[in-house]
C-alpha positions as semicolon CSV with decimal commas, in nm:
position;residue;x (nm);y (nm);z (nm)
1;X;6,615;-2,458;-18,839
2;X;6,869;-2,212;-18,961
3;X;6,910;-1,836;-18,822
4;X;6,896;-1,605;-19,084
5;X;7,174;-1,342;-19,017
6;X;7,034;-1,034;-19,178
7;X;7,259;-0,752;-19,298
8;X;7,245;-0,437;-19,048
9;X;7,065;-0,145;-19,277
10;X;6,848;-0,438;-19,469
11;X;6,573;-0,391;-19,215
12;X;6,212;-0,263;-19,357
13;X;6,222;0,063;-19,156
14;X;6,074;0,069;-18,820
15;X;5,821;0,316;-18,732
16;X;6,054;0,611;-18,671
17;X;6,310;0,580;-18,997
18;X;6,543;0,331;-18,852
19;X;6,661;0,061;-19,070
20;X;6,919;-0,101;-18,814
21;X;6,765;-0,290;-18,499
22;X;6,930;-0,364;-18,162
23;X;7,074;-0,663;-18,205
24;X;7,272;-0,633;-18,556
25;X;7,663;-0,577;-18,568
26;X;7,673;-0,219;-18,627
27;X;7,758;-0,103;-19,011
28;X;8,134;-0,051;-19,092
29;X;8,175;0,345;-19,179
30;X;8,468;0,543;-19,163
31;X;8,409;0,893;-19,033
32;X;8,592;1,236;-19,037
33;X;8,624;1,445;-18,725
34;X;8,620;1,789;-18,716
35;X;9,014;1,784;-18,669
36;X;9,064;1,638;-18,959
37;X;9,109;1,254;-18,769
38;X;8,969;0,912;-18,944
39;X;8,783;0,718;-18,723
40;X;8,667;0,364;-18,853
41;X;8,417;0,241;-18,643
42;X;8,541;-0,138;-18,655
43;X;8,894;-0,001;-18,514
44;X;8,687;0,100;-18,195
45;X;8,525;-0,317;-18,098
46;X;8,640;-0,354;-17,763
47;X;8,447;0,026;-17,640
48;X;8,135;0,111;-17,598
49;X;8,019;0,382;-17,846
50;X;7,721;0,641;-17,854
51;X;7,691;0,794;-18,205
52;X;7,472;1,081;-18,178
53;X;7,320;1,218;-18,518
54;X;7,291;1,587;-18,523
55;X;7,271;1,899;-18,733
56;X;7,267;2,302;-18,646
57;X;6,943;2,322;-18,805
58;X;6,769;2,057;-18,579
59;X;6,612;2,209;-18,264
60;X;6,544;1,895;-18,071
61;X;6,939;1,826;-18,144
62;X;7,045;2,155;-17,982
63;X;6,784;2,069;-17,690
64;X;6,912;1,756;-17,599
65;X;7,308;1,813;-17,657
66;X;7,360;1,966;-17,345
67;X;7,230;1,672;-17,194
68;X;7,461;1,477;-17,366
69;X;7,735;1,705;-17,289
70;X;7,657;1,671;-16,880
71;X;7,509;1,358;-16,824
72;X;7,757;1,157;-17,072
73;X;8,081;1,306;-17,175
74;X;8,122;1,466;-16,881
75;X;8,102;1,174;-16,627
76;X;8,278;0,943;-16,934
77;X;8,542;1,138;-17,124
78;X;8,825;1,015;-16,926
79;X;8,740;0,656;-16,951
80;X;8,930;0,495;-17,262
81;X;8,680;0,235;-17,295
82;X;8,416;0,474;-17,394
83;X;8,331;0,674;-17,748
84;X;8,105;0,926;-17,783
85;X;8,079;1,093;-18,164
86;X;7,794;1,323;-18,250
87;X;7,760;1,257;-18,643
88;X;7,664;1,623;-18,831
89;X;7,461;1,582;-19,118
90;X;7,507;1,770;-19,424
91;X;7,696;2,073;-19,307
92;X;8,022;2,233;-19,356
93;X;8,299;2,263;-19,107
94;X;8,225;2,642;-19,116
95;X;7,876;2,565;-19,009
96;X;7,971;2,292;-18,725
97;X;8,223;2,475;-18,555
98;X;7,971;2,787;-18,450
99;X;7,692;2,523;-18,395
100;X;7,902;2,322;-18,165
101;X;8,002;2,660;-17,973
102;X;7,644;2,793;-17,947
103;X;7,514;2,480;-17,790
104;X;7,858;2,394;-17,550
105;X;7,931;2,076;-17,642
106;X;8,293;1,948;-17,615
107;X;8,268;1,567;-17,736
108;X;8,417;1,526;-18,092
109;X;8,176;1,601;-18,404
110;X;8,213;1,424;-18,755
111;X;8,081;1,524;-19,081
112;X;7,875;1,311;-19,279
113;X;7,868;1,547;-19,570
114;X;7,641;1,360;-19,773
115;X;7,470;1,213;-19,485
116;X;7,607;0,870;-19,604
117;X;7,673;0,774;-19,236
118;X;7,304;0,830;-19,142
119;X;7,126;0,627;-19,423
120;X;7,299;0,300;-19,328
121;X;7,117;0,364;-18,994
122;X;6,781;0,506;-19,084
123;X;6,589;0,625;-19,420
124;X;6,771;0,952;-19,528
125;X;6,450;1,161;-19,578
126;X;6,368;1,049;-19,191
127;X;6,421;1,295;-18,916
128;X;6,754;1,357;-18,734
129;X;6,752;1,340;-18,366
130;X;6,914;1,002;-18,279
131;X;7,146;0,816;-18,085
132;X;7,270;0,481;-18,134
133;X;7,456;0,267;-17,857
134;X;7,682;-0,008;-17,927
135;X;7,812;-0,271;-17,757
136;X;8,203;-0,380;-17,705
137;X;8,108;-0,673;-17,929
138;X;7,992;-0,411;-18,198
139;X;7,676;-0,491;-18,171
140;X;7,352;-0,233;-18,176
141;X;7,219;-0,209;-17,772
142;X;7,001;0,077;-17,784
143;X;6,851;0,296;-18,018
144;X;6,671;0,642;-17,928
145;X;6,503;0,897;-18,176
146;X;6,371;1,258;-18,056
147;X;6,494;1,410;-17,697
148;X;6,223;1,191;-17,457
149;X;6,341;1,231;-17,071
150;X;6,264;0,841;-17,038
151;X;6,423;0,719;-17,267
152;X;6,724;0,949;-17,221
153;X;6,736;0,836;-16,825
154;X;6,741;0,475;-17,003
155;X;7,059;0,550;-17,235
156;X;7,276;0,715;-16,967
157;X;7,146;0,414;-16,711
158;X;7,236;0,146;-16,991
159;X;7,598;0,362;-17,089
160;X;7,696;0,370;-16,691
161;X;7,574;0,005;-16,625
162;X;7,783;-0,086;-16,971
163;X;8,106;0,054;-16,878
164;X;8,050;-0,035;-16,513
165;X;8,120;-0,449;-16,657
């Protein structure tokens, strides 16, 4: 019986938007960072990486950043086997930077202008509050939608347990 290796992003969407599912090898994507930097995410196999997808005008985003912010980046920064990139949909640099200030988050931002980036991880009309863990292997681990305590607990659980191998 042959394995059928399905495409990451070729996925009928799940019940919250996401068209990837833990499990597939991430999709390739080359980002921008707010400094101008390029950032292809197949130049970072070998680290574990949290893309978080986020925009000013998203509430539950500005709720759950700190979190991020303490309970992630902080305890993580330093460790060079570890990526964290919050992914800003449809917004200018002029919008980010105040956004990022107002909410007191230090991890790097990208811009996904045309929220490209997002739709090769869930439908583009879906909502925005997601974060998706990868593996060193590039593979999908854990995906999370909305800010729910439980399932936050599980990310930063699975993240320390991760880069604890």
């Amino acid at each position: 019986s042959k394995v059928a290796i399905v495409e990451a992003g070729t996925h009928a969407p799940d019940s919250v938007g996401y068209i990837v599912r833990v499990g597939d090898i991430a999709p390739e994507m080359e980002f921008e960072l707010t400094d101008g930097q390029k950032v292809k995410l197949s130049d970072l196999r070998g680290k574990v990486v949290m893309l978080q997808f986020t925009a000013s005008w998203c509430g539950v985003c500005r709720k759950e950043m700190p979190f991020i912010e303490s309970d992630i980046w902080q305890k993580h920064k330093e460790n060079k086997d570890f990526v964290l990139v919050g992914i800003d949909r449809e917004e200018t640099l002029e919008e980010i930077l105040p956004f990022i200030e107002g909410v007191g988050t230090t991890y790097p931002i990208a811009m996904d202008t045309n929220a490209d980036v997002f739709a090769k991880y869930a439908l583009r009309e879906s909502g925005i509050t997601r974060n998706v863990l990868i593996d060193r292997d590039g593979r999908i681990v854990m995906l999370t939608r909305l800010f729910k305590e439980d399932e936050f607990a599980s990310l930063v659980e699975k993240i320390n347990a991760m880069l604890a191998e």
